[in-house]
C-alpha positions in Angstrom: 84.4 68.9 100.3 87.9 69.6 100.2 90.2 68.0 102.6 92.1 71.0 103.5 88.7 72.9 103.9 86.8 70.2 105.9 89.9 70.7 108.4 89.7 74.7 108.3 85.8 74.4 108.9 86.4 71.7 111.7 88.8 73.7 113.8 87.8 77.2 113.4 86.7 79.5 115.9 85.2 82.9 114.8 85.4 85.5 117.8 84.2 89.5 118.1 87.1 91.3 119.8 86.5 94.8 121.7 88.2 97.3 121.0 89.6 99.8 123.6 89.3 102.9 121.1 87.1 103.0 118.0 89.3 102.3 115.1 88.4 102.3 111.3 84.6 102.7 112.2 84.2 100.0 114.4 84.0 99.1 118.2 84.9 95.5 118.0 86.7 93.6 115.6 85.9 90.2 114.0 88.3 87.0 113.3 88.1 83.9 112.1 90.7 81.6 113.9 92.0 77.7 112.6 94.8 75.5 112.9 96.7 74.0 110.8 99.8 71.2 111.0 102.0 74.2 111.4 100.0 75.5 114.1 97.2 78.4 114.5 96.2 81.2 112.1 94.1 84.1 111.5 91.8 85.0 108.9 90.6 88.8 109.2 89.7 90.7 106.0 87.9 93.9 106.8 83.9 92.5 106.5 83.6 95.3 103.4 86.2 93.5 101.6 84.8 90.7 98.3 85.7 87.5 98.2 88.4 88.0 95.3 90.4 90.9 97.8 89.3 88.4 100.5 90.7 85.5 99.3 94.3 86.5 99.2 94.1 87.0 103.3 92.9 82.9 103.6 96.1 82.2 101.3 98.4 83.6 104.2 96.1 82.0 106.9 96.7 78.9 105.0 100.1 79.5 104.5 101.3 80.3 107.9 99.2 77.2 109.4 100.3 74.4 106.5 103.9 75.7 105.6 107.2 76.2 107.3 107.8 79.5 107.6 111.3 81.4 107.0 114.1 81.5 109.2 114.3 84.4 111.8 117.2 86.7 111.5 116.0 88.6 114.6 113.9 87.2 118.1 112.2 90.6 118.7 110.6 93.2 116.3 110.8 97.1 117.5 106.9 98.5 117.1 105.8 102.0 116.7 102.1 103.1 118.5 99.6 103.0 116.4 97.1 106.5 117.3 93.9 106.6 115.8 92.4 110.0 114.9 91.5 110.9 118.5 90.8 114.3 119.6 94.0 115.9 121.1 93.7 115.4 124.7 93.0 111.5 124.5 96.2 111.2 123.2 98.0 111.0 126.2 95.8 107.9 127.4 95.9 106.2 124.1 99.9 106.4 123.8 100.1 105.2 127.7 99.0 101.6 126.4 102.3 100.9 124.4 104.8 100.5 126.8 108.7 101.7 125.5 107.2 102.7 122.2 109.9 105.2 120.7 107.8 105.9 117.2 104.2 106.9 117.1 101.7 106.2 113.5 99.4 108.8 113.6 95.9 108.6 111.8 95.4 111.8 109.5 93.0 112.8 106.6 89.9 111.0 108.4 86.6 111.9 106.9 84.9 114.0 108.7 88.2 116.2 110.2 89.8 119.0 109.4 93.7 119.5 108.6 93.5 121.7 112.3 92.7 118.3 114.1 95.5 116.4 112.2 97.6 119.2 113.4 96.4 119.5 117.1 97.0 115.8 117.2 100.0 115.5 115.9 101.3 118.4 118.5 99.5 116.4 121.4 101.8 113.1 120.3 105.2 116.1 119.7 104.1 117.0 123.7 104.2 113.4 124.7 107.0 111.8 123.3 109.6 114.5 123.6 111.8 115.8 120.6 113.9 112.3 120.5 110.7 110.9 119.5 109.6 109.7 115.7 106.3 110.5 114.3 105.0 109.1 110.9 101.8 110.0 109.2 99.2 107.6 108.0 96.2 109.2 105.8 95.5 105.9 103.9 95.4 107.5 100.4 92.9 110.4 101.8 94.2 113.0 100.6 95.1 114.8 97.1 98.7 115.9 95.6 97.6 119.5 96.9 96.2 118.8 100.0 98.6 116.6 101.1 101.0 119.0 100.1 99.8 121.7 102.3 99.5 119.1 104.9 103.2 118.6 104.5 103.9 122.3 104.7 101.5 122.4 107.9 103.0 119.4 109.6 106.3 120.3 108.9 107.2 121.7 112.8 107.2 118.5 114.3 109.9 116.7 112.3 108.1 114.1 110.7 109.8 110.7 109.9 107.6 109.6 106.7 103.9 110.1 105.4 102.3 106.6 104.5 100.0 106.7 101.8 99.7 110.3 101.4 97.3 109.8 97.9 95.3 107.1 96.8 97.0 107.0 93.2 100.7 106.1 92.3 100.5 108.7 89.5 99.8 111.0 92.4 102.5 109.6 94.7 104.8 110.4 92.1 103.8 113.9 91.9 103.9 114.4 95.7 107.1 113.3 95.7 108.7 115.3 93.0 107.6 118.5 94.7 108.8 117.2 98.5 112.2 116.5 96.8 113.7 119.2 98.5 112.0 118.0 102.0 113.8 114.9 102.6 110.7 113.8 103.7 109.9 110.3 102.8 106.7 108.7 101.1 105.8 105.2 102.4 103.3 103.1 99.8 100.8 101.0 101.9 97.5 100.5 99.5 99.0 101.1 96.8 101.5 97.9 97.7 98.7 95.4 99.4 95.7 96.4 97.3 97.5 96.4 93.6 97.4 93.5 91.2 101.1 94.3 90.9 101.9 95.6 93.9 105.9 96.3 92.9 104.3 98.6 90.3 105.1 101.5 93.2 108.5 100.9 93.1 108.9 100.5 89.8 107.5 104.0 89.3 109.6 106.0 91.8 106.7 106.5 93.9 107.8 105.7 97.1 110.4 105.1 99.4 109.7 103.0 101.5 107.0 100.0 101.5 104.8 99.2 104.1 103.7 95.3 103.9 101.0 93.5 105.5 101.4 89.6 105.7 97.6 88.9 105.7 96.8 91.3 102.9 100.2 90.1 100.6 99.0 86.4 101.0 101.6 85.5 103.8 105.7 86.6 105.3 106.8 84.3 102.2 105.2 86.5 99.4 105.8 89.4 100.8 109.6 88.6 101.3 109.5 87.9 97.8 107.9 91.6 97.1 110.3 93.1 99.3 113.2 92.1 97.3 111.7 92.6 94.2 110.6 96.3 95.1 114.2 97.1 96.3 112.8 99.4 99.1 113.9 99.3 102.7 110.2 98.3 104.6 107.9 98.5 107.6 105.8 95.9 108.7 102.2 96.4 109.6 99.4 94.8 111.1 95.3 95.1 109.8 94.5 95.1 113.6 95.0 91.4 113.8 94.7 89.8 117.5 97.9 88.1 118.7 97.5 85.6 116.4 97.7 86.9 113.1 100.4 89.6 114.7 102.7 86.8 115.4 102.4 86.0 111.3 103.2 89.8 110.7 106.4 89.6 113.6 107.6 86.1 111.5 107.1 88.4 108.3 109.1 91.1 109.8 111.8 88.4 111.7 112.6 87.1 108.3 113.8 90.6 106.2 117.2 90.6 105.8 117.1 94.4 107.0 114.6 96.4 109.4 115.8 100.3 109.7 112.1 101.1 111.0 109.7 100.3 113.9 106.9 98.5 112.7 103.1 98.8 113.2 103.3 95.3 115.1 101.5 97.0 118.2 98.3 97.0 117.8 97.2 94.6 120.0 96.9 97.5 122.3 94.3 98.6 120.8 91.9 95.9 121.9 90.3 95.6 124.9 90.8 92.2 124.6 92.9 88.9 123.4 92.6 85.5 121.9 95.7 84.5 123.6 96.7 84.4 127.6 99.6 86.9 127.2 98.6 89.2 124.4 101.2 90.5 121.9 101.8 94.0 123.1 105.0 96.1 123.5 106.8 95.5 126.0 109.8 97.8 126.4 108.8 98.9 123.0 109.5 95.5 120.9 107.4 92.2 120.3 108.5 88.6 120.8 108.8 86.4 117.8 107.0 83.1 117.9 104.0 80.8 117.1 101.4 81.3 119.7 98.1 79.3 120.7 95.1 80.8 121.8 93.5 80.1 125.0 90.4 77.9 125.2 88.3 80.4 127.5 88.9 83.2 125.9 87.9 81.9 122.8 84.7 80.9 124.1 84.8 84.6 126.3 85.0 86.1 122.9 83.0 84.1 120.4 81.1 85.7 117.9 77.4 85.2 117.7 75.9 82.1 115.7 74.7 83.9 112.8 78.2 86.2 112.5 79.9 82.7 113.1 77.7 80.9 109.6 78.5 84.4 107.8 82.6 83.7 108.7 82.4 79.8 107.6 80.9 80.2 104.5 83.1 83.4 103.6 85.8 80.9 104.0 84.4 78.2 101.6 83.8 81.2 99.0 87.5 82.4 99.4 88.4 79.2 99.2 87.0 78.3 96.1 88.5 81.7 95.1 91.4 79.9 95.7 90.7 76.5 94.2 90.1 78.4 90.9 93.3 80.3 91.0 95.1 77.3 91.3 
């Protein structure tokens, strides 16, 4: 075996998280945690993801637990809240677990909804966070160039900061924006950026203006500094509802740009029930720390996943990491 994956498999800890509001389908949410000479990492692709998608994720774990990692320009990273697509009157309670949070991601375009929901939501977050507030739209690719169109046109009352992934397509980005033009309403490029084989090919094609970038998904803060500049665009950085550990990767990502005009969906902690680490990740007057963090020894064991969950986690990692090997 591998040296590199002999110590992987000999440190890691798989755990099943809870989550405090069902988010992307699920009620908990599954990690594999290791350490590295560097210190810990995460490795979290979504369980429908294959090994090739899969793979790029265990690079960044890798990366951020074997390598130094860049310089911070910044000790503390301004979040938004992230709001799943909750029925109106939970939003209230949902937005009361992210504490100074000036900037609220709202979920749209979920299957199974209607554009009234989107909009009854979306007045719900307008009601709680005042006019001074900033609200952004997030309806991971869900909609088409005319629906999210009349989506625009239907959501245009409550002063919208950017739509994220509006269309699944760049072609269809490009459209959407050419007929907002006259909006000055912004397109952020989230899929099209973590999920492409060239993922500057957005940019390139005047599809976006903004790019929203994932450290996990972009193969770790190094790469995706290097896509940064190489886009051009100003950017946000997200999470992929990591626990503290992996968000700690996304706040060195985010430390490290030489610019940060926006909050970044670095919150998300909040949205589990519960931690790997003592003192979990959250907002706190509506900004993160920046800094490596260890996870606690009990809650690890609190949290860990089931045998047969923990097998199907260690040999995804010898499969990615073979993906890897192969690359190479």
């Amino acid at each position: 075996m591998d040296a590199q994956l002999a110590d992987i498999l000999g440190s890691v800890r798989v755990v099943s998280l809870p989550l405090a509001t069902r988010f992307r389908g699920v009620d908990h949410r599954e990690a594999a945690l290791f350490e590295g000479p560097e210190g810990w990492a995460e490795f979290s692709p979504f369980l429908e993801y294959g090994d090739a998608e899969a793979a790029t994720w265990l690079a960044a774990a890798i990366d951020f637990a074997w390598a130094r990692q860049p310089a911070p320009v910044r000790d503390a990273i301004p979040v938004n809240a992230t709001l799943p697509a909750v029925e109106a009157e939970r939003v209230p309670d949902v937005l009361a677990r992210y504490d100074g949070c000036r900037t609220v991601k709202v979920k749209v375009a979920e299957p199974g909804q209607e554009l009234g929901d989107d909009v009854a939501r979306v007045r719900a977050v307008r009601a709680a966070i005042g006019p001074e507030g900033r609200i952004r739209l997030d309806a991971n690719g869900g909609w088409n160039v005319d629906e999210a169109e009349h989506a625009a046109h239907a959501l245009a009352e409550f002063d919208l900061e950017y739509l994220e992934q509006p269309c699944a397509t760049v072609d269809e980005l490009v459209e959407l924006r050419a007929r907002l033009r006259r909006w000055d309403l912004p397109v952020a490029a989230d899929e099209s950026v973590r999920k492409a084989q060239d993922p500057v090919a957005v940019a390139r094609a005047g599809a976006a203006d903004l790019l929203v970038v994932k450290a996990q998904p972009l193969g770790g803060a190094r790469r995706a500094l290097e896509i940064v500049s190489e886009a051009g665009l100003p950017a946000v950085v997200s999470s992929a509802l990591d626990t503290s550990i992996g968000l700690s990767q996304g706040a060195t990502l985010a430390a490290a740009l030489p610019d940060l005009p926006y909050d970044c969906g670095l919150g998300t902690a909040s949205l589990l029930a519960a931690d790997v680490v003592a003192e979990p990740l959250v907002p706190r007057g509506g900004a993160i720390s920046v800094g490596r963090l260890v996870p606690d020894g009990a809650l690890l064991d609190a949290h860990a996943a089931p045998p047969g969950r923990r097998d199907w986690w260690r040999e995804r990692i010898a499969r990615c990491h073979a993906v890897l090997a192969a690359r190479a």
